[in-house]
N, C-alpha and C positions, 0 to 999 in steps of 0.2 A: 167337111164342116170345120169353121175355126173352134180351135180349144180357146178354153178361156186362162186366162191367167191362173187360174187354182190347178187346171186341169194339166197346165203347162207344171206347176209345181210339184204337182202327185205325181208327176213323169220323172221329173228328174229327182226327187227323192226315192222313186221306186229307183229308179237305177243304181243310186248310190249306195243305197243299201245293200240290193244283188252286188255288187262290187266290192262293197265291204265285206259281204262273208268269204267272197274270191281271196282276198287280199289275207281275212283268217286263214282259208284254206294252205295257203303257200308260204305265210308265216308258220306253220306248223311244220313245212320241210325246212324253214329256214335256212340256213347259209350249204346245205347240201346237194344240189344241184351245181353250187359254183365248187366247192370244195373236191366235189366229181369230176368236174371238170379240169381244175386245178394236177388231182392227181393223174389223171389223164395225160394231161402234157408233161407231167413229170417221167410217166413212162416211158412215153414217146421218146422223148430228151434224150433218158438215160440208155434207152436200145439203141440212139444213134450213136449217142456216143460208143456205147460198149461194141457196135461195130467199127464205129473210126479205131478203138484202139486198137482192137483182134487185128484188122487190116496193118497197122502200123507193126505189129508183135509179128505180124505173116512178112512183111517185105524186111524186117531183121533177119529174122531164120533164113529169108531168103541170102541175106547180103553177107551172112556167117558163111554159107556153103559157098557162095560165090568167091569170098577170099580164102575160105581153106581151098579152094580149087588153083587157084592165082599161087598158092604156096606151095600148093603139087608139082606145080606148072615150074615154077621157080625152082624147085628143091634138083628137079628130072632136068633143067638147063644147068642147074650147077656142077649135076655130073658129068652131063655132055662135056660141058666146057674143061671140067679137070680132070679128064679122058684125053683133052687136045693138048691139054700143056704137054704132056709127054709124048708127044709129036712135033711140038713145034720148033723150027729152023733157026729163029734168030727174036734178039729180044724183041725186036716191033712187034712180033706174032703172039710174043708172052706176056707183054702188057696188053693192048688190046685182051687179051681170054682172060687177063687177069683183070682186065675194069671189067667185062663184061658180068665174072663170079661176082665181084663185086656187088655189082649193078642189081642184080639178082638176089643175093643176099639183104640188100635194103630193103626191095619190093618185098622179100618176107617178115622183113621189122616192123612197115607201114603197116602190110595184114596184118599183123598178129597185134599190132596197138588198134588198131581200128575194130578186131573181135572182139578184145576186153571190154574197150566202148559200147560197139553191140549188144554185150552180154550185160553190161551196168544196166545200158536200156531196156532191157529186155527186164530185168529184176525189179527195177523201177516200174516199167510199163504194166509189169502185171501185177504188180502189186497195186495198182490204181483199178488197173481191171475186173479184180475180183472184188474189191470197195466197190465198183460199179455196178458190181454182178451181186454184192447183198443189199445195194441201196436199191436193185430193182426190184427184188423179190419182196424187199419191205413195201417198198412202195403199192407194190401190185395186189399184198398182204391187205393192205390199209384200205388199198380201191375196193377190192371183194366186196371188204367190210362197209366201205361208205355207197356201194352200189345195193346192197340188201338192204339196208336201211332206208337207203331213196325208194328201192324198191317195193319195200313193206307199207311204209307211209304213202306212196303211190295209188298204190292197189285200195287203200283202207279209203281215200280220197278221190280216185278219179272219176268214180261214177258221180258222185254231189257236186266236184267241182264242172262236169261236163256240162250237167243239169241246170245247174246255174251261169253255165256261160252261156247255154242256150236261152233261160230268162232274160237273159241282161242282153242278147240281141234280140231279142223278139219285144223288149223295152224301147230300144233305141228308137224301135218304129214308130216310138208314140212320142218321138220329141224331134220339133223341126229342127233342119240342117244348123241354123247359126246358133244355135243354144247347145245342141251339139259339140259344137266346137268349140263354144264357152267352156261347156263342162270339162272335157278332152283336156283343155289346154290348165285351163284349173287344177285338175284331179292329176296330171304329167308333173307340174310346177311342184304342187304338194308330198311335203314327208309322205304324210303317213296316208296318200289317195282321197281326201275329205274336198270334193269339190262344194258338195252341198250340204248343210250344216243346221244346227237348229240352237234355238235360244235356248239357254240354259244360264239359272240363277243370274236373269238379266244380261249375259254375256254371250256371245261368239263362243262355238264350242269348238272353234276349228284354230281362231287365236287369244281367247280367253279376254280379247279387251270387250269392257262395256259397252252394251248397247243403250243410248238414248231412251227414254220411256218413251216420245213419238214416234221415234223408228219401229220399237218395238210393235206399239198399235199399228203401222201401217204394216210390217209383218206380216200381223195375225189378219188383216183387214182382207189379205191376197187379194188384193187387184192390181200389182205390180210388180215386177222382178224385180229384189232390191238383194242389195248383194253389201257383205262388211266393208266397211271404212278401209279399214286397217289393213282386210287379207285379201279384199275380193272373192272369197267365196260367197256362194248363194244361199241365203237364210229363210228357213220355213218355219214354223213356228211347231211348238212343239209338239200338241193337239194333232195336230197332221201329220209330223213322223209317228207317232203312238198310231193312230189309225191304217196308217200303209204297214208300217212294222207288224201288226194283226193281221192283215190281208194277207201278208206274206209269210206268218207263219207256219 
């Protein structure tokens, strides 16, 4: 059976309603769910980081042993070699042993400047890494704290906001598709979710400009969808949100 124009109105003011107190619901968690969120990635963040650094502190230690080794290696050829000079036959044989000690001798200066480096990094790197290692613990401090909170508000709210999501579809059934979508796209565009709206003190209560006193009588006449000038929202008259607002209480 077709609805009639009034019937069309009571539908989408009921919905608006049920949506309204949705919208109180979740204003109540206010910015807490992203703020969770927020902290969230911050952890994340900071345990990747604080493994990229541990990893980078690991292939240090690593690169210290590998050049004390390099100076074992070098220290055990400098003996070999000044074991040979006093062997050797003629100068070509003692220069040769004698660049080779050389030679060996530098590859220990290289190590041994390249460890100091290691080791600056190494004092450097963790010193970042334990800053990383108290900004997580705060941080994860702070999530506890802003997960109970969501948590407690949660629980006090989820059964009424359930309740009323379930109104609000079992609403929708009472308003055809394209009005629907009016509203949808309305109530998306809008601050503060107000697709449907009602006079008040002669004005739009969804953008406060004036309504016409004919507009107004065709308002309250409902035999038409008329919708503000100025917002495009859809306007009931007040009579009728006061009577569905009682229904719904």
């Amino acid at each position: 059976m077709e609805q009639t124009v009034e019937q069309k109105l009571k539908a989408l003011y009921e919905l608006q309603t049920i949506h309204t107190k949705i919208d109180k619901i979740r204003q109540i968690r206010g910015e807490l769910p992203m703020e969770v969120a927020d902290l969230e990635d911050d952890v994340a963040g900071l345990e990747t980081r604080i493994q990229k650094i541990k990893g980078e502190l690991d292939d240090l230690e690593d690169d210290i042993v590998t050049r004390k080794n390099l100076i074992k290696e070098a220290q055990t050829n400098i003996k070999k070699y000044e074991a040979q000079l006093n062997e050797v036959k003629n100068n070509r044989e003692y220069d040769a042993i004698t660049k080779e000690v050389e030679i060996q001798g530098l590859d220990i200066q290289v190590s041994e400047k390249k460890i100091r480096e290691y080791g600056f990094e190494i004092v450097t790197k963790t010193q970042v890494y334990e800053k990383a290692l108290a900004d997580l613990e705060t941080r994860k401090s702070d999530l506890d704290v802003k997960k109970e909170e969501l948590g407690t508000i949660t629980a006090e709210t989820e059964k009424e906001e359930n309740d009323l999501i379930s109104q609000a579809d079992k609403a929708k059934g009472n308003i055809e598709e394209r009005l629907l979508f009016a509203y949808n796209r309305l109530r998306n565009n809008a601050k503060n979710g107000l697709a449907v709206v009602t006079i008040q003190r002669d004005s739009c209560s969804g953008c406060f400009n004036q309504i016409p006193p004919q507009r107004q009588s065709d308002i309250r006449q409902r035999k038409k969808v008329i919708v503000c000038e100025h917002c495009g929202r859809i306007l009931v008259d007040e009579h009728m949100a006061m009577e569905i607002e009682a229904e719904l209480t």
